[in-house]
C-alpha positions, 0 to 999 in steps of 0.5 A: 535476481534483486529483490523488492525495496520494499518488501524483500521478496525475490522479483525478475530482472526490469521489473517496474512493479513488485508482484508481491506488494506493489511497490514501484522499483528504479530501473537500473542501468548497466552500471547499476545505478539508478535510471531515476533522477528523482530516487529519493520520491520513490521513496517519498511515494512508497511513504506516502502510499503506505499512509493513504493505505492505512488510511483506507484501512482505518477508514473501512474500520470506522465504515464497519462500526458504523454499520454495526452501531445502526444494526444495533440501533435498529435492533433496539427500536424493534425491541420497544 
């Protein structure tokens, strides 16, 4: 059974996505090779999904210390 390029986990002959991690994977033909012209923008997409997830992540970061520094702004004004 192959494994996924992006995350080496164990996946099933013609799998598309990695049931792991999610990454797209090329479609081999019968000579092994590639069924994608564009090989190299599965790589590109990998690439440019990784960032726009750890944007997402640095951003529900930002959302929650945001959210912290209101509660203690509020916290405060009660106090005075």
């Amino acid at each position: 059974m192959p494994t996924c390029l992006h995350c080496d986990a164990t996946i099933p002959d013609g799998t598309v996505y990695c049931s792991n991690c999610g990454a797209a994977q090329p479609q081999a033909t019968s000579h092994g090779s590639p069924t994608s012209p564009n090989e190299s923008n599965s790589g590109d997409m990998s690439t440019r999904l990784e960032k726009a997830m750890r944007r997402a992540e640095l951003l529900g970061y930002a959302v929650a210390g945001l959210g912290v520094a209101i509660l203690a702004v509020i916290i405060g004004i009660a106090f005075l």
